[in-house]
DRENPA-3360 file (N, C-alpha, C; in nm, 2 decimals, always signed):
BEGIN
1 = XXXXXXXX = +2.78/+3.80/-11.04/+2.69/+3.69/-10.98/+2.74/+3.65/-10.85 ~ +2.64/+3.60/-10.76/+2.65/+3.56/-10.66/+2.72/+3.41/-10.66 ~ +2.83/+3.42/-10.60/+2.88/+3.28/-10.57/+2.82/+3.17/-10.46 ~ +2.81/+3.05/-10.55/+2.75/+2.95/-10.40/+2.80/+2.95/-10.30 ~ +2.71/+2.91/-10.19/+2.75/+2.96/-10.02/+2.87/+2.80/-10.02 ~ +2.93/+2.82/-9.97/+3.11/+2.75/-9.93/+3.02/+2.67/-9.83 ~ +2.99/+2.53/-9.80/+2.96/+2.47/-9.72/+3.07/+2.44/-9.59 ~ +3.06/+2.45/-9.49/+3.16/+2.46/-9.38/+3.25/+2.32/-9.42;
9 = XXXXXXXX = +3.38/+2.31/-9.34/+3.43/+2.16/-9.37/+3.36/+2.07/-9.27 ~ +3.35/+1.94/-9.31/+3.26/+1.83/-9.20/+3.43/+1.80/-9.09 ~ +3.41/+1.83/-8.98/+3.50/+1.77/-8.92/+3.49/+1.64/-8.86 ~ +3.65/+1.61/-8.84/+3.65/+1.40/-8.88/+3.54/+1.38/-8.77 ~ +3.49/+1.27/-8.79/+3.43/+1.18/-8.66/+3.53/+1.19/-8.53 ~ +3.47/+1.21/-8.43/+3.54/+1.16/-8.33/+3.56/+1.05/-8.23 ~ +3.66/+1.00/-8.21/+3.65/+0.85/-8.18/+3.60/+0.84/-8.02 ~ +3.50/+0.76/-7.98/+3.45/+0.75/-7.84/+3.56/+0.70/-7.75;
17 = XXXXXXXX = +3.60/+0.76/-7.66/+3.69/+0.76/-7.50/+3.66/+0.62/-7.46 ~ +3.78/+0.52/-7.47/+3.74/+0.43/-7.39/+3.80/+0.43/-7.28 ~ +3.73/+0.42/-7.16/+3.81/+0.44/-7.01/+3.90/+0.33/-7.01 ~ +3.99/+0.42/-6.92/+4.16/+0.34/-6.88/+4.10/+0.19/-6.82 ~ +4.14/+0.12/-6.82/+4.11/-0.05/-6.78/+4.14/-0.02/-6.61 ~ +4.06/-0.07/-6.51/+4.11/-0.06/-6.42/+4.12/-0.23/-6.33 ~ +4.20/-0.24/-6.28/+4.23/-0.39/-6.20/+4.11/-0.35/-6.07 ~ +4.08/-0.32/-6.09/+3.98/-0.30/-5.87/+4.07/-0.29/-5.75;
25 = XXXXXXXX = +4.19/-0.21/-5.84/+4.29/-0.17/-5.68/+4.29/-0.07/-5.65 ~ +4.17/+0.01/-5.62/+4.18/+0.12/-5.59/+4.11/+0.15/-5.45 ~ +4.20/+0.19/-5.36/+4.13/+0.17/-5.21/+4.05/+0.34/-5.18 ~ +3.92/+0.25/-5.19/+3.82/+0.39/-5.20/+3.74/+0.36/-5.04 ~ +3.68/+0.45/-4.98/+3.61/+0.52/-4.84/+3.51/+0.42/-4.87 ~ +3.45/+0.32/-4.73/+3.36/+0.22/-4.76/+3.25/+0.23/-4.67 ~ +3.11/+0.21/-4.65/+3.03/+0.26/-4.56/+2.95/+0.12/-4.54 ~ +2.95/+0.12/-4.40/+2.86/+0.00/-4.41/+2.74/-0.02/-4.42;
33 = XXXXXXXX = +2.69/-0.13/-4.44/+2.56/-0.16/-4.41/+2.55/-0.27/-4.30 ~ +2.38/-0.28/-4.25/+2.37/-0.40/-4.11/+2.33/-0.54/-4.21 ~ +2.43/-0.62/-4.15/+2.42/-0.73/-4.16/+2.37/-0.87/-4.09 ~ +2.26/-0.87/-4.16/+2.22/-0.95/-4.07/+2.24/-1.09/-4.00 ~ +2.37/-1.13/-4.09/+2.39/-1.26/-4.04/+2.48/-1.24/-3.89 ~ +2.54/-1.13/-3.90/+2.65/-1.08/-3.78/+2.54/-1.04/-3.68 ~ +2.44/-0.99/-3.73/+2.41/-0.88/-3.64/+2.44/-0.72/-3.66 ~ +2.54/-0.67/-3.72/+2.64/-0.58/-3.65/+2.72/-0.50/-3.84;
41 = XXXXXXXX = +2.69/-0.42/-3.86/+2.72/-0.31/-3.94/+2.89/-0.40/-4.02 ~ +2.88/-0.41/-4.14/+2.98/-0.45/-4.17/+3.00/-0.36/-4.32 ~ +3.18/-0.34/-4.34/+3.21/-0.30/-4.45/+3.23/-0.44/-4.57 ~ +3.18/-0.52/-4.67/+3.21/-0.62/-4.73/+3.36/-0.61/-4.81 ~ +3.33/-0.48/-4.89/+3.47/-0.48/-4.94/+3.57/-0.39/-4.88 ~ +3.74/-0.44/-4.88/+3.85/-0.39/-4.88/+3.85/-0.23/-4.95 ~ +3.91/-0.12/-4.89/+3.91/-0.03/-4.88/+4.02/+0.09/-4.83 ~ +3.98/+0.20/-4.81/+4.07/+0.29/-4.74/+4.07/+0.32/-4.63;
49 = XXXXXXXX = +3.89/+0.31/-4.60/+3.83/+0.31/-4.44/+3.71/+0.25/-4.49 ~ +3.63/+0.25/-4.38/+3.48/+0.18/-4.31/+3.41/+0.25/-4.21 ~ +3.31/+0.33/-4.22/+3.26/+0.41/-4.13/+3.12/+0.34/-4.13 ~ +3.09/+0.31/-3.98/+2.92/+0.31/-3.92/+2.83/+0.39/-4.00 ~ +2.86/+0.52/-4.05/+2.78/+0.57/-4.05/+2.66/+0.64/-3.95 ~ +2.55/+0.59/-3.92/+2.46/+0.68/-3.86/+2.40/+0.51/-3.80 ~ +2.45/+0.38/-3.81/+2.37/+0.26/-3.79/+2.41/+0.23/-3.61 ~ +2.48/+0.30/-3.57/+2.50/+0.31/-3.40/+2.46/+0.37/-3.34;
57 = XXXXXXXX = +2.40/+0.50/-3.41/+2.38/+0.63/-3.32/+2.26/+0.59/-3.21 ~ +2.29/+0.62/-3.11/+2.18/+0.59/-2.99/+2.21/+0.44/-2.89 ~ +2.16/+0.42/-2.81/+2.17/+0.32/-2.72/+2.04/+0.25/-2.67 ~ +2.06/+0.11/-2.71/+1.93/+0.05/-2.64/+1.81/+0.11/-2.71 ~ +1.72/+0.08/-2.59/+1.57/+0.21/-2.63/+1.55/+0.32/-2.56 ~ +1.63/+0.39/-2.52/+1.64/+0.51/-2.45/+1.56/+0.61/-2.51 ~ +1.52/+0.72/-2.46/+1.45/+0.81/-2.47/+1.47/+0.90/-2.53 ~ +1.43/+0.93/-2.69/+1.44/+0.99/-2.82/+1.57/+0.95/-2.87;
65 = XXXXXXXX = +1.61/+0.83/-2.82/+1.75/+0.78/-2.93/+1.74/+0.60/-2.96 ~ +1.66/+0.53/-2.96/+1.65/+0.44/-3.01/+1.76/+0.42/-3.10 ~ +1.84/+0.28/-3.08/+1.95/+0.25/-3.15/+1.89/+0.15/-3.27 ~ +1.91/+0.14/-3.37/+1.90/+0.07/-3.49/+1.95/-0.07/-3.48 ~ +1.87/-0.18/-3.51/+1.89/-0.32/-3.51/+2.02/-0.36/-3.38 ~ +1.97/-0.27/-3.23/+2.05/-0.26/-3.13/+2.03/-0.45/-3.10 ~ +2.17/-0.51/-3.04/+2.25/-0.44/-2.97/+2.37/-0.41/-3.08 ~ +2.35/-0.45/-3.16/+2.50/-0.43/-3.27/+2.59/-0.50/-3.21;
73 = XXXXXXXX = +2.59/-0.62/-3.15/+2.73/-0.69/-3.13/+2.69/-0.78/-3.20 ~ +2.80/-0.87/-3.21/+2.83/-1.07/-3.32/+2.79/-1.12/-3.23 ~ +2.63/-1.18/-3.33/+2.58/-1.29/-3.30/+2.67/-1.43/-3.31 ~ +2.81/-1.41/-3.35/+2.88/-1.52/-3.36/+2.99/-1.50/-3.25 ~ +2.93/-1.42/-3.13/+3.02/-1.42/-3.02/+2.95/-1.41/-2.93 ~ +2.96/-1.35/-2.82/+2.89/-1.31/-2.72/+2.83/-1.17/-2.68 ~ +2.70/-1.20/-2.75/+2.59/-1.06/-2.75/+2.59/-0.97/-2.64 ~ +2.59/-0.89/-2.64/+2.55/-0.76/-2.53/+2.40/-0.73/-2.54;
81 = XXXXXXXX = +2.39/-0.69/-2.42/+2.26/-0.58/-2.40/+2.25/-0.51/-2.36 ~ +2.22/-0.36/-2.40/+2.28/-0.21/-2.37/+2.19/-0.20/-2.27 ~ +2.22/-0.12/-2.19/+2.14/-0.08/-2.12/+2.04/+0.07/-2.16 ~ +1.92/+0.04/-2.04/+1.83/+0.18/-2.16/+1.81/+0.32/-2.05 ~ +1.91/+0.32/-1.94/+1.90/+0.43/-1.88/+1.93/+0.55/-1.93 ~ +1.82/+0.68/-1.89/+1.89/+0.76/-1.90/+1.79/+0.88/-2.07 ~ +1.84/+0.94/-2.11/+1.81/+0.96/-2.25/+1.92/+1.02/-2.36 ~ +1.91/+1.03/-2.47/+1.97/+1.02/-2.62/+2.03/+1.17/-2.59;
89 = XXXXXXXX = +2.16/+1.18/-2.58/+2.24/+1.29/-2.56/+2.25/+1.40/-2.46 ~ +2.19/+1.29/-2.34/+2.19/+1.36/-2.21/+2.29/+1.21/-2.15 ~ +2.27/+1.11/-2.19/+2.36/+1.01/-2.11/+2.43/+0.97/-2.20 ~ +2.50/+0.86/-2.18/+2.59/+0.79/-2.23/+2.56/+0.73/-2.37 ~ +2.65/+0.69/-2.47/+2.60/+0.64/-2.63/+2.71/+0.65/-2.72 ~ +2.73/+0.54/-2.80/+2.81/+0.54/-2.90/+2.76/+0.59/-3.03 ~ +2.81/+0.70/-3.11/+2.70/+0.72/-3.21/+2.73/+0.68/-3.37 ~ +2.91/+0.65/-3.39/+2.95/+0.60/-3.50/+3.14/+0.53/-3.49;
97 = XXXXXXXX = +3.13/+0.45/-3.54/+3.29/+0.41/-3.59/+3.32/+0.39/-3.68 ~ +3.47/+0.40/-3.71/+3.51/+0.44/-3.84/+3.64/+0.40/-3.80 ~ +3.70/+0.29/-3.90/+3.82/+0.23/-3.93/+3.86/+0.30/-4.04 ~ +4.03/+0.33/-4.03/+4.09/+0.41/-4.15/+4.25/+0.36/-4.16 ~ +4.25/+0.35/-4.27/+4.41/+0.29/-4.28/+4.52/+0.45/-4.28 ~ +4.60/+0.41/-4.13/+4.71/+0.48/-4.19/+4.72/+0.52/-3.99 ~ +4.79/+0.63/-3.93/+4.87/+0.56/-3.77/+4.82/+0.72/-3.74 ~ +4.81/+0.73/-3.59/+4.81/+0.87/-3.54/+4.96/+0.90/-3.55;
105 = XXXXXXXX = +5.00/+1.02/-3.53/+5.14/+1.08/-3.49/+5.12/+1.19/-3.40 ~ +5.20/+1.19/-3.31/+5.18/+1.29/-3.24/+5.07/+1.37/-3.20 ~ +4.98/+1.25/-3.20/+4.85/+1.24/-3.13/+4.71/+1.29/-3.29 ~ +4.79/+1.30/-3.38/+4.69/+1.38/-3.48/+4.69/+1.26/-3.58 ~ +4.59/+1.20/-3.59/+4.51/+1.11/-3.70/+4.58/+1.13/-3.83 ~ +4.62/+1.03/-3.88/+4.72/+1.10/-4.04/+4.69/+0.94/-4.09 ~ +4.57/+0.97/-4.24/+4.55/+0.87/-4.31/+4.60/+0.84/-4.39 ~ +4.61/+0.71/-4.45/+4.70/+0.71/-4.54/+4.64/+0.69/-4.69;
113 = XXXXXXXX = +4.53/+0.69/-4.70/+4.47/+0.68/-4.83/+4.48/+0.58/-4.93 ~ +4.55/+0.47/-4.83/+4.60/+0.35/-4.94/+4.46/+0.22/-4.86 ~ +4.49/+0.09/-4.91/+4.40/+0.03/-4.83/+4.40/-0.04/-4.69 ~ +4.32/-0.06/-4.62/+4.37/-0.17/-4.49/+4.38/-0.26/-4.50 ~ +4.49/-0.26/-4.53/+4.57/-0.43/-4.57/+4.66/-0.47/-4.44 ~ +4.68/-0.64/-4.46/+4.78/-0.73/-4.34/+4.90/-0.66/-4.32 ~ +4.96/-0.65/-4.22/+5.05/-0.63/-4.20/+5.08/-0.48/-4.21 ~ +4.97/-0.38/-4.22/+4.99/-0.24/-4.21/+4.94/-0.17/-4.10;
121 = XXXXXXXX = +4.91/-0.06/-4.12/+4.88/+0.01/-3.97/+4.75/+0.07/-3.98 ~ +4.65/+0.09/-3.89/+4.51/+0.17/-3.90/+4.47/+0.23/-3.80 ~ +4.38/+0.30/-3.77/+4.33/+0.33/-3.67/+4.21/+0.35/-3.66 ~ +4.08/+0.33/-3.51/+3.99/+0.39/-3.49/+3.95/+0.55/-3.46 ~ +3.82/+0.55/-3.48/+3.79/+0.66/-3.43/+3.65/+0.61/-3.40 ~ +3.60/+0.70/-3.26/+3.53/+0.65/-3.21/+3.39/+0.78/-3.16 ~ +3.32/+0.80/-3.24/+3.22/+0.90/-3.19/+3.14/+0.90/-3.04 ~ +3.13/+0.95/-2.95/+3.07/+0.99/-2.83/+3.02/+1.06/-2.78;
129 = XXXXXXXX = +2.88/+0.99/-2.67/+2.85/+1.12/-2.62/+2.84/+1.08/-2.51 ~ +2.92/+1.16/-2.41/+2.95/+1.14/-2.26/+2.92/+1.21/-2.16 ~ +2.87/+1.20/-2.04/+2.75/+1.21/-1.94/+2.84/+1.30/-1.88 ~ +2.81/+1.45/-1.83/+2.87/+1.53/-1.74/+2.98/+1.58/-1.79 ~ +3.10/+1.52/-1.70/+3.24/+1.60/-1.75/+3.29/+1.51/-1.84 ~ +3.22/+1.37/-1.81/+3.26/+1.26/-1.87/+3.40/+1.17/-1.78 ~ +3.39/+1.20/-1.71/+3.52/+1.17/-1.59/+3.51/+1.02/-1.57 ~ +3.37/+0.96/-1.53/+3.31/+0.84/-1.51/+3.31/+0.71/-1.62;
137 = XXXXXXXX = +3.33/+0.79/-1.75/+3.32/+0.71/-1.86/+3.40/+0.69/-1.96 ~ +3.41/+0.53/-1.98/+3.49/+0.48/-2.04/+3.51/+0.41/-2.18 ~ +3.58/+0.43/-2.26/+3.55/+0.30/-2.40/+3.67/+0.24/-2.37 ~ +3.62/+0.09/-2.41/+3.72/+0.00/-2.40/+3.73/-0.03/-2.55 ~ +3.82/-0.10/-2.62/+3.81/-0.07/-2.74/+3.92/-0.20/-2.81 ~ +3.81/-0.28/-2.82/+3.90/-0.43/-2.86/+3.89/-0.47/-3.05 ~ +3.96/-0.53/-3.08/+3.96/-0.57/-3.17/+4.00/-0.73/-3.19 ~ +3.92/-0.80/-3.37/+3.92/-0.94/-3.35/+3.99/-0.96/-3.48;
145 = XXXXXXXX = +4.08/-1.04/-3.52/+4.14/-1.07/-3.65/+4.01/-1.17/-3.74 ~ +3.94/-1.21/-3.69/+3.82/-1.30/-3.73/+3.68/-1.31/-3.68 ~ +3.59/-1.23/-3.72/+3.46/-1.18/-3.69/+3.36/-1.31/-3.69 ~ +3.41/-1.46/-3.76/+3.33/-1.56/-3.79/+3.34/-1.61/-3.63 ~ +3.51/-1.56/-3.57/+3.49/-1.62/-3.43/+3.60/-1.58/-3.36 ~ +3.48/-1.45/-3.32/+3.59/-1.39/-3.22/+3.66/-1.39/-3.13 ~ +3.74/-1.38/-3.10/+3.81/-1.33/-2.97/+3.91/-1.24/-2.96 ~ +3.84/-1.15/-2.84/+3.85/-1.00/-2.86/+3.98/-0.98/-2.83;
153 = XXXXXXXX = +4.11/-0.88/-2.85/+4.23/-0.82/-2.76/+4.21/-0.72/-2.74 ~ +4.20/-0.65/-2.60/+4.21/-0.49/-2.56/+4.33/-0.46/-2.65 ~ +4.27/-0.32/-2.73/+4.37/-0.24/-2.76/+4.41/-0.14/-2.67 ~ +4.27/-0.06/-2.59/+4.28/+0.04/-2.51/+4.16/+0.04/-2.45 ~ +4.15/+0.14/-2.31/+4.03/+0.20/-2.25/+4.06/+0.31/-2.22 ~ +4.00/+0.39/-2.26/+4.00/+0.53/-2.27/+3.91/+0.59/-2.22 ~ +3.90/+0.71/-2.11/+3.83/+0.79/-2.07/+3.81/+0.90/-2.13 ~ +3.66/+0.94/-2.11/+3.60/+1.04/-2.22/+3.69/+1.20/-2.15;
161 = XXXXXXXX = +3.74/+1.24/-2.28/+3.82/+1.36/-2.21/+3.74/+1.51/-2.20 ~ +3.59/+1.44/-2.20/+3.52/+1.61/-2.14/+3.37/+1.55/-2.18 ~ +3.27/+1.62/-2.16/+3.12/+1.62/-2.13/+3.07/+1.65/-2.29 ~ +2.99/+1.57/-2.32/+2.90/+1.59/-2.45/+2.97/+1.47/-2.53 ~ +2.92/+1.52/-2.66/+3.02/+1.51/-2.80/+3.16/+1.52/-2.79 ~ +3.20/+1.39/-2.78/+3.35/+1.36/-2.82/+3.42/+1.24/-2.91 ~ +3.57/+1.31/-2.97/+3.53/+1.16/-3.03/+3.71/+1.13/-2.96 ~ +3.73/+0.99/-2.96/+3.86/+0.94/-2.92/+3.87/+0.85/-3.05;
169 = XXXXXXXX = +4.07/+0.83/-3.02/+4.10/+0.75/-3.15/+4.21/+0.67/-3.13 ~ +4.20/+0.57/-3.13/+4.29/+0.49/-3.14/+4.39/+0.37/-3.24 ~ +4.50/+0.37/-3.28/+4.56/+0.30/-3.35/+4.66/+0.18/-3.33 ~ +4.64/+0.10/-3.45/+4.64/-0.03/-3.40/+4.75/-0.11/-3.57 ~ +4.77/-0.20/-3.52/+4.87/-0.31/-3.63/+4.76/-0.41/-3.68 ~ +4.78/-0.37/-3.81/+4.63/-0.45/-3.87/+4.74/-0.62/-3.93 ~ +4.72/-0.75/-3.83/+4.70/-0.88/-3.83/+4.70/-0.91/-3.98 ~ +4.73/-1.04/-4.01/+4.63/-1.17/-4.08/+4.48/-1.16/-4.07;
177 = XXXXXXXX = +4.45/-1.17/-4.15/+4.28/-1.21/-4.11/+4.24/-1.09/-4.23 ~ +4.13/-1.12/-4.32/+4.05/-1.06/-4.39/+3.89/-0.99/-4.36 ~ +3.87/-1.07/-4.25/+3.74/-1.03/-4.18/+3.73/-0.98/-4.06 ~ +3.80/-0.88/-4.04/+3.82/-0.85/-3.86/+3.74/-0.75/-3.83 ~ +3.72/-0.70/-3.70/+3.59/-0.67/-3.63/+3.69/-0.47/-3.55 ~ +3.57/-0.45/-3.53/+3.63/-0.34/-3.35/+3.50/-0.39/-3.32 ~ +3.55/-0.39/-3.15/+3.40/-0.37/-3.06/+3.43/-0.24/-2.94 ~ +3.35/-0.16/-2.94/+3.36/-0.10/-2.84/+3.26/-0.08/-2.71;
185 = XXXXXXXX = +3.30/-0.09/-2.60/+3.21/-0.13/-2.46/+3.24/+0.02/-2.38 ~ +3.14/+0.09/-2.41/+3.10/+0.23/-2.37/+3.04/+0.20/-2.21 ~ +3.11/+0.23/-2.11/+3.05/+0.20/-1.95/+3.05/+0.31/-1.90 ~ +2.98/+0.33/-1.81/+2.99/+0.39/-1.69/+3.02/+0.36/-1.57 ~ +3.12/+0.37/-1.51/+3.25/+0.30/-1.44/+3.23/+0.19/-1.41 ~ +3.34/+0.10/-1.31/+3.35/-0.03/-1.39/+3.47/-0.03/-1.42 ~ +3.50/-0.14/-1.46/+3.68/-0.24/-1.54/+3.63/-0.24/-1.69 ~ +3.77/-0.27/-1.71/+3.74/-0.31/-1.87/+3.61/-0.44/-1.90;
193 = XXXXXXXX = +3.59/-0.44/-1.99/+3.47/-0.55/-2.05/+3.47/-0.58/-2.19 ~ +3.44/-0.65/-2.25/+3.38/-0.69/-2.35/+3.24/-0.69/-2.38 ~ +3.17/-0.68/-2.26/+3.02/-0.71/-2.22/+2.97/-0.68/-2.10 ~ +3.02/-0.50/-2.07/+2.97/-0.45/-1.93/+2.80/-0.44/-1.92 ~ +2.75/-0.49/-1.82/+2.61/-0.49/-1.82/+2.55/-0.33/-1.76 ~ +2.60/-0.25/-1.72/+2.54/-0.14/-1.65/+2.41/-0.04/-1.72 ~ +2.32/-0.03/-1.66/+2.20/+0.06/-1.73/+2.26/+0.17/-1.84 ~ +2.38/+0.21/-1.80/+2.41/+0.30/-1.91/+2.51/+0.27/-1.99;
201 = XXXXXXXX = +2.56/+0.12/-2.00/+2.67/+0.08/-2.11/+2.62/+0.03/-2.25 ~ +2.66/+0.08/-2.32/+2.63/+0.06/-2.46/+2.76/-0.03/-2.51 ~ +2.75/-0.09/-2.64/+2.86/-0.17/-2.72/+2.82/-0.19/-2.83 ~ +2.88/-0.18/-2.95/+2.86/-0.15/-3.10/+3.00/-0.21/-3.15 ~ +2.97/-0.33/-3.30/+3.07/-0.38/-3.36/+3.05/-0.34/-3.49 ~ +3.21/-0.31/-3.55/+3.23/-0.27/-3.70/+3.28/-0.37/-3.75 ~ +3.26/-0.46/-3.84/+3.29/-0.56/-3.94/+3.32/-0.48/-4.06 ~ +3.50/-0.46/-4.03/+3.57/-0.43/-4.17/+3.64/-0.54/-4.22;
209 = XXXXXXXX = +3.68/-0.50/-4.40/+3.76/-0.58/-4.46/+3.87/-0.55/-4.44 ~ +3.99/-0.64/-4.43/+4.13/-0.63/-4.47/+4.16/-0.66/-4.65 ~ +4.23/-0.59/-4.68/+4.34/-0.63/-4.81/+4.41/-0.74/-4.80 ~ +4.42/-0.86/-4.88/+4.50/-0.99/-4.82/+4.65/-0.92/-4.86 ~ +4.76/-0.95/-4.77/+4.92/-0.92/-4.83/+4.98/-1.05/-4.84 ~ +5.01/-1.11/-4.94/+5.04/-1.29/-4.89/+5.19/-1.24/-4.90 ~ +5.28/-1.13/-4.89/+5.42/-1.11/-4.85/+5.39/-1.07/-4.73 ~ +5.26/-1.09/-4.64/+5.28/-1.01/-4.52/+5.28/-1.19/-4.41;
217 = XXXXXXXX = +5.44/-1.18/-4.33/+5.44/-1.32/-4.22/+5.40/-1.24/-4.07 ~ +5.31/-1.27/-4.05/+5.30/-1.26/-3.88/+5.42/-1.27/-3.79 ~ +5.45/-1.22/-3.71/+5.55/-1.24/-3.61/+5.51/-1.35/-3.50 ~ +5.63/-1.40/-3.51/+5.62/-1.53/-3.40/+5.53/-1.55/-3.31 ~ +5.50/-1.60/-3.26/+5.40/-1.59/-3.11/+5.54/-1.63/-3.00 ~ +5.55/-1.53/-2.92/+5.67/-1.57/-2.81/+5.64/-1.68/-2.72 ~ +5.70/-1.75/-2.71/+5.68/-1.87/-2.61/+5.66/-1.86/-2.47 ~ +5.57/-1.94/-2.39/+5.55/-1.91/-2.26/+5.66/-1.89/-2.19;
225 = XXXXX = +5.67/-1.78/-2.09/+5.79/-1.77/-1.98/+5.77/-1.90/-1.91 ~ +5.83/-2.01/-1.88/+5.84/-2.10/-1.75/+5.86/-2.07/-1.65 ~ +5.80/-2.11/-1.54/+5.86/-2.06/-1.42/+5.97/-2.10/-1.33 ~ +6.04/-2.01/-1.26/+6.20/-2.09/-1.21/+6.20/-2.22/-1.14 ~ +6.27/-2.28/-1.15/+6.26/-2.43/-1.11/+6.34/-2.45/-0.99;
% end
C-alpha cells in the first residue's frame, strides 16, 4: 500500500526586523531649497554638506541663462543686482555652491563625512564659469555666522585660474552660530565687494546649518592695539 504523502514541516513564524532606533545623529548630504523668507537657497537641517544644487546656475536675465528667483542674496542684508551683460556660458556666472564639512590639504578637498558643526572646520566649493582666460575674474568669498543679520568676513578672493568651467575652493573655521551663510561676489575686475555692481557681476548666497557644540568656547576677541602715546 501506498503510504500517506509526509506533509512538509511548517517552519516557525518569523519574527518582523524591527530597525535599530536611531537618535537623528547622522550627518547625511543636504540640498537646498529657495527660501523665501531669505530670499536665497538654504540647507534647514544640520548635516555633512549643503549644495545649491542647480538654484544659481545663471546670472541675472542674460541670454539663455536666466537665473532662478535671481538675485539670491539676504533680503535680511544688503541685496545685490547682478548684472545682465553678456550671455549664459559665454560670460561670467556662478552656477552652484556647496558647503562640506572637513579642510583642504595640500590643496586637495578632503571631507570629512561627519557634520558641520561649531568649532570644526569646512570648506567651500564654488562652481564657475569664467570669461576668456578668466584672468579678469574674480570670487570674493565671504562668510556670516548669522544669516538673520549679516555681516559679512572676507575669507578670500580668488581669481578664476583659466577660461570656461571652473570650480575654486576654499576652507574655513566654522564659528558659533547655527544659521550661517556664504556669499559669493563674482566680478569682473574691480576690488573686493560684497555688492559689486558691474554688468557682469553676479552674487549668490547659501544658507547652511551648523551642528550646535555647547563644548565648543569661541576664542577671545583680541583687544584693540592702542596707539603709542
Amino acid at each position: 500500500p501506498t503510504s500517506p504523502p509526509t506533509a512538509p514541516p511548517t517552519a516557525p513564524p518569523t519574527a518582523p526586523v524591527t530597525p535599530a532606533p536611531t537618535n537623528g545623529d547622522v550627518a547625511g548630504a543636504q540640498e537646498a531649497v529657495f527660501d523665501s523668507g531669505y530670499g536665497v537657497p538654504k540647507c534647514s537641517n544640520a548635516g555633512s554638506s549643503c549644495d545649491s544644487l542647480a538654484l544659481l546656475n545663471g546670472r541675472g536675465t542674460i541670454a539663455n541663462g536666466n537665473e532662478p528667483n535671481r538675485s539670491n542674496t539676504n533680503s535680511n542684508g544688503n541685496t545685490c543686482t547682478d548684472g545682465n551683460s553678456g550671455s549664459y556660458h559665454s560670460d561670467e556666472s556662478i552656477d552652484q555652491i556647496t558647503v562640506t564639512a572637513g579642510d583642504i590639504v595640500s590643496g586637495v578637498p578632503v571631507p570629512s563625512g561627519d557634520f558641520i558643526v561649531e568649532g570644526g572646520r569646512a570648506y567651500v566649493t564654488v562652481k564657475l564659469w569664467c570669461w576668456s582666460s578668466g584672468a579678469s575674474d574674480t570670487a570674493d568669498i565671504y562668510l556670516t555666522q548669522d544669516a538673520s543679520s549679516p555681516n559679512w568676513q572676507l575669507l578670500n578672493s580668488i581669481t578664476c585660474p583659466g577660461g570656461g568651467e571652473q570650480t575654486i575652493t576654499q576652507a574655513f573655521d566654522v564659528d558659533k552660530g547655527t544659521n550661517q551663510s556664504i556669499r559669493v561676489n563674482f566680478r569682473y575686475s574691480g576690488s573686493a565687494s560684497t555688492c559689486s555692481s558691474g554688468g557682469y557681476d553676479d552674487h549668490d548666497d547659501l544658507i547652511f546649518t551648523v551642528k550646535e557644540n555647547p563644548n565648543y568656547t569661541p576664542p577671545p576677541t583680541p583687544a584693540p592695539t592702542q596707539p603709542p602715546t
